[in-house]
TIBAKE-361461 format. One record per atom (N, C-alpha, C): residue number from 1; atom name; residue in one letter; x, y, z. Coordinates in steps of 0.1 Angstrom, whole numbers, plus 2048, in hexadecimal, padded with zeros to 3 digits. Example, Ala and Ser with C-alpha at 12.3 -4.5 7.8 and 13.67 -1.06 7.14 Angstrom:
// TIBAKE-361461
GURO  gulo  zase  kolnu   px   py   pz
GURO     1     N      A  884  7C7  84E
GURO     1    CA      A  87B  7D3  84E
GURO     1     C      A  884  7DF  84E
GURO     2     N      S  880  7EA  847
GURO     2    CA      S  889  7F5  847
GURO     2     C      S  881  800  84F
// end
This chain:
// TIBAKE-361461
GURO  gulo  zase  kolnu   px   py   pz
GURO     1     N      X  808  7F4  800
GURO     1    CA      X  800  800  800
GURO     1     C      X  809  80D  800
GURO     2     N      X  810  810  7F6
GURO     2    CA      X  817  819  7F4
GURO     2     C      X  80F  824  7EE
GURO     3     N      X  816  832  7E8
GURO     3    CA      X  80D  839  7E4
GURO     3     C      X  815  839  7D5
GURO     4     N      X  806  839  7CE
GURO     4    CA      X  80A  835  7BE
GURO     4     C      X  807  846  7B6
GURO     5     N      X  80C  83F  7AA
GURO     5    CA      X  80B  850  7A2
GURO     5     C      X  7FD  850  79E
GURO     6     N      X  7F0  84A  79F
GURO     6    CA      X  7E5  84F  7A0
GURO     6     C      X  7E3  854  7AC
GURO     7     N      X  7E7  854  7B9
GURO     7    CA      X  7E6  85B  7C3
GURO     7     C      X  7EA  86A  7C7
GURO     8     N      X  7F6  86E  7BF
GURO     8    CA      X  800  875  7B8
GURO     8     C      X  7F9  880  7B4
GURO     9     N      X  7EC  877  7A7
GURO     9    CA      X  7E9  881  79D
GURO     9     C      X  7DA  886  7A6
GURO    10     N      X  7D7  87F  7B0
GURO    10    CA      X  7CA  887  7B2
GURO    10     C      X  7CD  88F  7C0
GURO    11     N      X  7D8  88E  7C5
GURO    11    CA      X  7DD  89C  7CB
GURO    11     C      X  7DE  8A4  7C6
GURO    12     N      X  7E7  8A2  7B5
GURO    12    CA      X  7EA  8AF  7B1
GURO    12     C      X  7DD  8B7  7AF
GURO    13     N      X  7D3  8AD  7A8
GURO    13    CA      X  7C6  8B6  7A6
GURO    13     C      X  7BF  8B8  7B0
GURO    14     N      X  7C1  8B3  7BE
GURO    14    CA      X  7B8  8BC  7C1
GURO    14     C      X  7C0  8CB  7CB
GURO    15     N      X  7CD  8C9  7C8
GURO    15    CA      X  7D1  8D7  7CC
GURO    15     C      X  7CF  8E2  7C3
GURO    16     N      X  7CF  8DE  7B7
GURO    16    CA      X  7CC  8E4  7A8
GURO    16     C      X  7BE  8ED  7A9
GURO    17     N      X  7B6  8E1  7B3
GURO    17    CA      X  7A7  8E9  7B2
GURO    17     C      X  7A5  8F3  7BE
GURO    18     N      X  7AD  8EA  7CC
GURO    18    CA      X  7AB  8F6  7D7
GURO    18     C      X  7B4  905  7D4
GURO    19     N      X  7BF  903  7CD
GURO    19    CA      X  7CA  910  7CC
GURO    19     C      X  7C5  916  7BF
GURO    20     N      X  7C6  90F  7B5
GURO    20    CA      X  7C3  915  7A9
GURO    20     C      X  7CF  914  79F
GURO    21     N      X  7D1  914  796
GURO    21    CA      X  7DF  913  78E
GURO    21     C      X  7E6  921  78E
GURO    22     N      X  7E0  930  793
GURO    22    CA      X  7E5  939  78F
GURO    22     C      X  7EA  939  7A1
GURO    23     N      X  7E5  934  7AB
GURO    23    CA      X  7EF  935  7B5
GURO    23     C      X  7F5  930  7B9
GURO    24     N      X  7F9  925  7B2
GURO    24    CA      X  805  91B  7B6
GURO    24     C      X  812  91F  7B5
GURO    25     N      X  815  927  7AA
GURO    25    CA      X  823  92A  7A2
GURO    25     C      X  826  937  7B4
GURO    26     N      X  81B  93F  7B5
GURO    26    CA      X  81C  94B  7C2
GURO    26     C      X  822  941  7CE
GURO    27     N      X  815  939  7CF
GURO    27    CA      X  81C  932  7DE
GURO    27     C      X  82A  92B  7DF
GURO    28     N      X  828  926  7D2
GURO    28    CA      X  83C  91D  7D2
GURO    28     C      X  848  92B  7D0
GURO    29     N      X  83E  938  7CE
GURO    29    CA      X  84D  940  7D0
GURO    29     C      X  84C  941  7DE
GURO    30     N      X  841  946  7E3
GURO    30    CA      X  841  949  7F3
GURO    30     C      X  849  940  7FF
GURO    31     N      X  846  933  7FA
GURO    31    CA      X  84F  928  801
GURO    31     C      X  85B  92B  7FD
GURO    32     N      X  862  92D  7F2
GURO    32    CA      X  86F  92B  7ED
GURO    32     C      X  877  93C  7F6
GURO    33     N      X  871  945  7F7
GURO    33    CA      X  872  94F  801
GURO    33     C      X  874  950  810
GURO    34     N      X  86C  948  811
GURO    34    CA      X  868  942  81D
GURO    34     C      X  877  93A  821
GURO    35     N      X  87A  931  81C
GURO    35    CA      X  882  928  81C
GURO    35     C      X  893  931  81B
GURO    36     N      X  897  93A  80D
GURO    36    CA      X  89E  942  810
GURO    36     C      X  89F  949  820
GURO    37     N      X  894  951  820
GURO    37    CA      X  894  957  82F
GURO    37     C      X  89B  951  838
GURO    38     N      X  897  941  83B
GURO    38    CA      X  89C  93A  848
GURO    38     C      X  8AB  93B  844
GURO    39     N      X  8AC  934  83A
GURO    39    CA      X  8B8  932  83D
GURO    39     C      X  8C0  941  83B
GURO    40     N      X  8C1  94B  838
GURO    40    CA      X  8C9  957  839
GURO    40     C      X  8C7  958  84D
GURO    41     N      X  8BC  956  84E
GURO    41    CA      X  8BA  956  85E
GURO    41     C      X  8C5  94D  866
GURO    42     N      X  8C5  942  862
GURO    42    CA      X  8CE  937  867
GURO    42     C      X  8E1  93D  863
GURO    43     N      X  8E8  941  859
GURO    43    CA      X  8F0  949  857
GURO    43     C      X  8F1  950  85C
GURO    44     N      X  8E7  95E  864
GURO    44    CA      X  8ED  962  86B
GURO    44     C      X  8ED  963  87C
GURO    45     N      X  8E9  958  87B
GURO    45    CA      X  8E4  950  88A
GURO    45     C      X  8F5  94B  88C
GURO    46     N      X  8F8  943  885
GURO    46    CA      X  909  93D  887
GURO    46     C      X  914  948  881
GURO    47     N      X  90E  951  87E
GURO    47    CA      X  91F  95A  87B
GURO    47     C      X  923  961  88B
GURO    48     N      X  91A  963  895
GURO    48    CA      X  91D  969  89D
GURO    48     C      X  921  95E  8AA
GURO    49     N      X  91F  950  8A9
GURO    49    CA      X  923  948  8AE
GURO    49     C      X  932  944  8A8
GURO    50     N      X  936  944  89D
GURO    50    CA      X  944  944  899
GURO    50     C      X  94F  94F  89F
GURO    51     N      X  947  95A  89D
GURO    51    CA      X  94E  965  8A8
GURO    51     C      X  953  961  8B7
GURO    52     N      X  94B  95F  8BB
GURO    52    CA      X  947  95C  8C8
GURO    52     C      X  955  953  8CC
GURO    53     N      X  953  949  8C3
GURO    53    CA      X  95C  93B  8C5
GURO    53     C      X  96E  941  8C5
GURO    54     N      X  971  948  8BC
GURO    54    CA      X  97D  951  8B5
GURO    54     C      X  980  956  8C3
GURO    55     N      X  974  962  8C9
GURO    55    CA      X  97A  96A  8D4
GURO    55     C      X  980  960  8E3
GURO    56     N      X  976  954  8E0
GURO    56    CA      X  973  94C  8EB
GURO    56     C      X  98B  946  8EE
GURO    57     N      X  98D  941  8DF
GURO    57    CA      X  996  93C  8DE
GURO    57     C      X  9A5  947  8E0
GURO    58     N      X  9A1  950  8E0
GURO    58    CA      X  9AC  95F  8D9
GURO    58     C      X  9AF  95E  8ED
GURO    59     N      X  9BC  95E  8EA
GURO    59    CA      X  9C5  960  8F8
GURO    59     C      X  9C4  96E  900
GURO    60     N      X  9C0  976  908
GURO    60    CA      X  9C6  980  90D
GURO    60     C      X  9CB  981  91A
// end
């Protein structure tokens, strides 16, 4: 009981019918933004932890 490509195809359609074809192309940018975002978030979440580590290690 796996999921077959007739299973496949009547998701696609019925996302087709709840979204519509003209807001699919919007929502997959919005996620793909979305997804950018995090990760520029996560970048600069660890550059100031690399800092950190440098001063941690630096002799005075």
């Amino acid at each position: 009981m796996g999921i077959s490509m007739g299973h496949i195809l009547v998701v696609i359609l019925v996302i087709l019918v709840l979204f519509g074809a003209g807001r699919i192309p919007r929502l997959m940018e919005d996620i793909g933004k979305g997804i950018s975002s995090f990760k520029k978030g996560l970048k600069e979440d660890e550059a100031p932890a690399k800092i950190e580590k440098k001063n941690d290690q630096d002799p005075s």
